[in-house]
N, C-alpha and C positions, 0 to 999 in steps of 0.2 A: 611589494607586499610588506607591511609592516608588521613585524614580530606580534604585536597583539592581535590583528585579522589572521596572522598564521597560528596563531593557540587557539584562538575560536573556535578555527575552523578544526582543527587537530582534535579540541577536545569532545566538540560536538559531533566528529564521527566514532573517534571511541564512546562516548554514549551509546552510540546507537547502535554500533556491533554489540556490545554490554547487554543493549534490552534487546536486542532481535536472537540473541543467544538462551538471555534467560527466559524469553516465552518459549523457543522452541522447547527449551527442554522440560517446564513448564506442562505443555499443552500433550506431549508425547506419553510425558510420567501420568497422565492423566486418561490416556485414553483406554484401559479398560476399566476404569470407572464410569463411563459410560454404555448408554445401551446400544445392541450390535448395528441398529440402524442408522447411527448417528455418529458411529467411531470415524467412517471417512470424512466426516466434515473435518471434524479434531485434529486427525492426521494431516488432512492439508492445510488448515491453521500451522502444522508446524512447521512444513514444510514451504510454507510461504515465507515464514522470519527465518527457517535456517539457510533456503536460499538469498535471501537479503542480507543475513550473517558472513554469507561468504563475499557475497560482492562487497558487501561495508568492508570487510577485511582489505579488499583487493584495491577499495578505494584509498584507506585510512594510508595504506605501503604507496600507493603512487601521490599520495599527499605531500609523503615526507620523503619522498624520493626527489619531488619535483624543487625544494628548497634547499637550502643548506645552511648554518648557522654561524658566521663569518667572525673573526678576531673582534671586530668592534661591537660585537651584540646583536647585529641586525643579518636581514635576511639576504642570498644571493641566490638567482637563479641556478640550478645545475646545470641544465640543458635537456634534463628529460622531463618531456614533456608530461602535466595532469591528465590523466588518460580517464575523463567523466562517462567515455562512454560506458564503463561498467555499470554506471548507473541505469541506463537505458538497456540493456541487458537483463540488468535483473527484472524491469518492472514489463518485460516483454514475458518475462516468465509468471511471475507473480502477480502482476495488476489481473490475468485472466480467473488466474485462481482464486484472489480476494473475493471473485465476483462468487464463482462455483461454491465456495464454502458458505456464502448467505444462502445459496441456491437449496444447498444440499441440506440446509434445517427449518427450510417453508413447507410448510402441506402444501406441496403438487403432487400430480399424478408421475410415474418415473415419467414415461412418454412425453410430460410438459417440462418437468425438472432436465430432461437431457435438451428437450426443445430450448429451452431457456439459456443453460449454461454453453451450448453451441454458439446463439448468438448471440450472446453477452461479452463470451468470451471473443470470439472475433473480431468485435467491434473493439473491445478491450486491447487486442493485441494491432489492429489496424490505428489503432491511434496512438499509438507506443511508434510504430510505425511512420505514421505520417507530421510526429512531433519532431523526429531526429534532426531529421533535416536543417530545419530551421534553429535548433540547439548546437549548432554547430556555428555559428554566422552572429559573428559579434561584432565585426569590422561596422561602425557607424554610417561609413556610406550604403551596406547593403541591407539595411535592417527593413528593410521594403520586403522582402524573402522574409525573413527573420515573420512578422507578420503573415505571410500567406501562407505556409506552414503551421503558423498557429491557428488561423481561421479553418483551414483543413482538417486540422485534429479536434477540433472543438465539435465538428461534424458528428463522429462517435461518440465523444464525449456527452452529447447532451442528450442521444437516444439513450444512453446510459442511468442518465439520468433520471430523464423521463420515465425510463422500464421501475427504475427502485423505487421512484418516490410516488407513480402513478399507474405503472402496466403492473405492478404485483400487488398493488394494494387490496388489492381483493383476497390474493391466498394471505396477506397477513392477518386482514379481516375474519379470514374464515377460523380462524385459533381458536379452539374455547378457552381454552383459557387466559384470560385478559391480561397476565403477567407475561404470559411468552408472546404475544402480539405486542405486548409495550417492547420487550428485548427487542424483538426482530426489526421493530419500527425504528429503534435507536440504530439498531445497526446500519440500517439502511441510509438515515438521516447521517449518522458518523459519517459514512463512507462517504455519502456526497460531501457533505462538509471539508473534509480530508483532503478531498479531491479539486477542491474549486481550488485549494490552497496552491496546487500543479501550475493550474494557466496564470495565474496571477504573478506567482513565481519570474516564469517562462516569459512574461513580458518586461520584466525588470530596465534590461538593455534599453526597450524602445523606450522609457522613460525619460531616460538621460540617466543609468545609474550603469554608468562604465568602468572600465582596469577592476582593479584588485578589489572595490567594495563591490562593483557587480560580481565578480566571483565567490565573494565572501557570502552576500546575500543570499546566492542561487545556491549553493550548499546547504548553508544553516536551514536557508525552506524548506528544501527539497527534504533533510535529513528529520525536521519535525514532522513534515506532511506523513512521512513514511512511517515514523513511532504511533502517528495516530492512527492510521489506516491500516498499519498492517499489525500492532500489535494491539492497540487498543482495540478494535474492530475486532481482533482474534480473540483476546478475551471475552468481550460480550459472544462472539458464537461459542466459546466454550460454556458461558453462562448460559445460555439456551439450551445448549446440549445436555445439560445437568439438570437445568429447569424439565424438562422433557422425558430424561430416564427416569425423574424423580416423579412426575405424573405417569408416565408408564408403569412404574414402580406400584404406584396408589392403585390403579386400575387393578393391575393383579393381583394385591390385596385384597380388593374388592370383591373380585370376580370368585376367588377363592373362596370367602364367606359365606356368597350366598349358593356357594355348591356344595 
């Protein structure tokens, strides 16, 4: 590991502890500014980046546990091992929730909005699931696995897909108002976007992008993918949420006048 891939990577996960901290607290200071139908969404906006907050934490320490800074400058193994799986942890938690919180500021019925967030989320957490495996298997002779794990996860992954960019299109549609159907749309478009950034990551290895710069890459990805997804994506559903109380808001203005 050369001392500059070890800062890299050092500094771009305190980043990301940094912003998964400040949206949480962000999104929480914020949620009775919102109206009472729309505060769960908010809430679990925060609780998506404060659980991301703590795995970043738990990452940034097995970072700098697994190096150590030697007489001549440069870097030596300790012998404890980078323990990534906390990363795969948290998005077993949070990748289901990302989903639930777009859920939970679309005009559905509850009946479809729980329909939905059941099998979004599972598919969500089955491909968190069926990704491990193959993140685990770096040795160049076995990158054949490395591969079939990823074709298996891609499985959920693309009904996922499919659901945001094409099975909801219609409750985005159904919005009157054209400003929170552009939000919702964005968010939905972010998410996938965010998301492709995962499998593309995740094939690194089978490139031929091995040792210390494959690890170095598959961090930095993973750790942008995550800034976008979870906190960029959170904002915009905060930005709906507000767009929304603030038309609720007019509505009973309104309704108010003419009684």
């Amino acid at each position: 590991m050369e001392p500059s891939q070890f800062n890299l990577v050092y500094n771009v996960l305190s980043f990301s502890l940094a912003t998964m901290m400040a949206t949480t607290i962000f999104c929480w200071m914020r949620v009775g500014s919102c109206a009472q139908q729309y505060r769960s969404a908010l809430i679990i906006t925060g609780l998506v980046t404060f659980i991301a907050a703590y795995h970043y934490l738990r990452i940034f320490n097995s970072w700098t546990e697994a190096y150590v800074w030697n007489s001549a400058g440069t870097l030596d193994v300790t012998g404890v091992p980078f323990n990534d799986a906390y990363r795969y942890m948290d998005w077993l938690l949070t990748v289901p929730l990302l989903l639930i919180e777009i859920i939970l500021v679309m005009k559905l019925d509850p009946a479809e909005t729980t329909s939905k967030a059941v099998t979004l989320g599972t598919s969500a957490a089955l491909m968190i699931i069926l990704g491990y495996p193959g993140e685990t298997i770096l040795d160049t002779d076995k990158l054949s696995g490395r591969w079939f794990w990823w074709m298996l996860a891609m499985l959920p992954f693309l009904y996922i897909v499919y659901t945001l960019l094409v099975g909801l299109s219609a409750a985005t549609a159904s919005e009157t108002d054209p400003e929170i159907s552009s939000l919702i749309k964005k968010a939905q478009v972010a998410t996938v976007i965010s998301w492709c950034t995962y499998p593309v990551v995740y094939i690194l290895p089978m490139l031929g992008i091995t040792g210390s710069t494959s690890v170095v890459c598959i961090q930095v990805g993973y750790s942008i993918a995550d800034i976008i997804s979870k906190c960029g994506v959170g904002l915009l559903v905060y930005t709906i949420t507000m767009a929304k109380t603030e038309a609720l808001s007019k509505g009973g203005e309104r309704q108010s006048l003419l009684s």
